[in-house]
N, C-alpha and C positions, 0 to 999 in steps of 0.2 A: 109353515107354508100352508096356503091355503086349497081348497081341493082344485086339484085341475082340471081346466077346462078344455072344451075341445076347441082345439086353433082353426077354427071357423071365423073367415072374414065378416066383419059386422054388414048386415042385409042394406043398411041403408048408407051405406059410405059408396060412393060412384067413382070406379077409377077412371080416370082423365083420357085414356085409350081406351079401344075395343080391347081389352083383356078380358080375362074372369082367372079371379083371384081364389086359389082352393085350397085343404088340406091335400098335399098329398099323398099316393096313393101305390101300395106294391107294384101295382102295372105301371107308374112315373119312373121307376130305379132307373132302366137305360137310358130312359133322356136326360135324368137328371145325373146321372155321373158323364154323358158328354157335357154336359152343362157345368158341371162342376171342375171338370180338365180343364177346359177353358180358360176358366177362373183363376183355379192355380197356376194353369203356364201364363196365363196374365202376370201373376205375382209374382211368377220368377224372372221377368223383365224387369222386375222392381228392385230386383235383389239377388244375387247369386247363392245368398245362403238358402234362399227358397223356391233350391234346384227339385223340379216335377221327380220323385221315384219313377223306377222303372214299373214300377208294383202298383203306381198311384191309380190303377182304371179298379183292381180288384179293390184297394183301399176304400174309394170311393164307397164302391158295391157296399163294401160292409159296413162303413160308417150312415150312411142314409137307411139301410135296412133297419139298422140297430138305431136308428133318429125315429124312425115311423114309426117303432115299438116301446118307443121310451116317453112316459109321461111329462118326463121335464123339456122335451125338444118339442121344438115348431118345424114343422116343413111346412112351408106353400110351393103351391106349383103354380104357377102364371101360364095361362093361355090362351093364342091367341083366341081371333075370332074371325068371322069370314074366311077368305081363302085361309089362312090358320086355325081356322076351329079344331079346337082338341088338341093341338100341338103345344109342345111345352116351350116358349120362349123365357122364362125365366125361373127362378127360385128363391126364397129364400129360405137359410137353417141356422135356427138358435137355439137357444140352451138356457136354461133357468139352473142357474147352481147358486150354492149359498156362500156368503160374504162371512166369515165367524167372529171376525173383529170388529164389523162395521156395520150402519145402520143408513138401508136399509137394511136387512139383512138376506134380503134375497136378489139377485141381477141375472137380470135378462140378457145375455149375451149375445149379440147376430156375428155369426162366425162368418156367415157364407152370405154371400146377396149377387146374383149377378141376374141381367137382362141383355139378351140377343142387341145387338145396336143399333136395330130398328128400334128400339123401345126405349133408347136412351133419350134425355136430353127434354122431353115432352112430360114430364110429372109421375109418369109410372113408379120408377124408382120410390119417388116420393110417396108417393098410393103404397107402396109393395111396404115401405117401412114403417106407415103409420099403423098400416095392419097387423105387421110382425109386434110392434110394441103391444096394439090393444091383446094381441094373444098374449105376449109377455106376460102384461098386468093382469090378463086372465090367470096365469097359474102363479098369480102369485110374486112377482118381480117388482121388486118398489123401484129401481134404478133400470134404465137399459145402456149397453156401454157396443160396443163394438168394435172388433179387431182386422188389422188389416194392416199392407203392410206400408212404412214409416215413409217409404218415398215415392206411394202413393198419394201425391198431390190430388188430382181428383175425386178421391175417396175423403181426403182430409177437407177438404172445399163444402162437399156436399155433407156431412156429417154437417163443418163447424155451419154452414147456413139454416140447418137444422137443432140447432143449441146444441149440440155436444159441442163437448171440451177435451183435453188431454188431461186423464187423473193419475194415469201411472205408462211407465214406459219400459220395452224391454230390450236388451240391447243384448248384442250377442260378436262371438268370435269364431271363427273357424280350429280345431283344436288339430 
């Protein structure tokens, strides 16, 4: 892997909205884990196996603290501008881990992606992913793949418009 870089949106890419696209930042945590509830109780309308914990607001807390502090994860923070200046309308959190059988051998993963629904639908997203990859490829990720959940039509739309494809699938039961 190669050294990592800091997940600083590239200077000359314009997103398509008044955003501004950041690393984020210890002082993001509470917006970003209401941001991230959100997200999940999204998912759990997709699915009942991916019922929100009770516990899921401290989860959060831990899991983005421990993202800001780890060299293989991306946070951005999206915010807006004008009457939202400084306000976190979005995020995205990925993960660079290593592939041991496969070539590349490193992938970029985007766990988490969401935008308030003002921002939907107008290119942001699209903005938000191209800059999560170039961090990717910063630290190192030859592939970038992205999880989400399977009956998530929307998400599948907007990835496969984007060249993603489906390479592997996970299928589950309640026990």
């Amino acid at each position: 892997m190669t050294a990592p870089e800091e997940a600083v949106p590239r200077p000359n890419a314009t997103p398509p909205l008044p955003i501004r696209l950041r690393p984020a930042r210890p002082a993001d945590v509470p917006a970003l884990v209401g941001l991230m509830l959100r997200l999940k109780r999204l998912n759990e309308e997709f699915d009942p196996l991916l019922k929100v914990r009770d516990d899921a607001e401290a989860q959060a807390r831990s899991v983005l603290e421990a993202n800001l502090g780890d060299p293989k994860a991306v946070v951005l923070a999206a915010e807006g501008v004008g009457a939202e200046k400084e306000k976190v309308v979005g995020f995205v959190r990925a993960l660079v881990r290593e592939r041991p059988f496969y070539s590349p051998e490193w992938e970029g993963v985007i766990v988490d992606i969401y935008l308030l629904p003002l921002y939907r639908r107008r290119g942001v997203g699209e903005y938000v992913l191209r800059e999560a990859t170039a961090a990717l490829k910063g630290k190192g990720a030859g592939v970038v793949t992205a999880e989400f959940p399977a009956q998530n039509e929307i998400a599948s739309r907007f990835y496969a418009k984007r060249g993603f494809r489906p390479i592997t699938a996970v299928h589950a039961r309640s026990l």
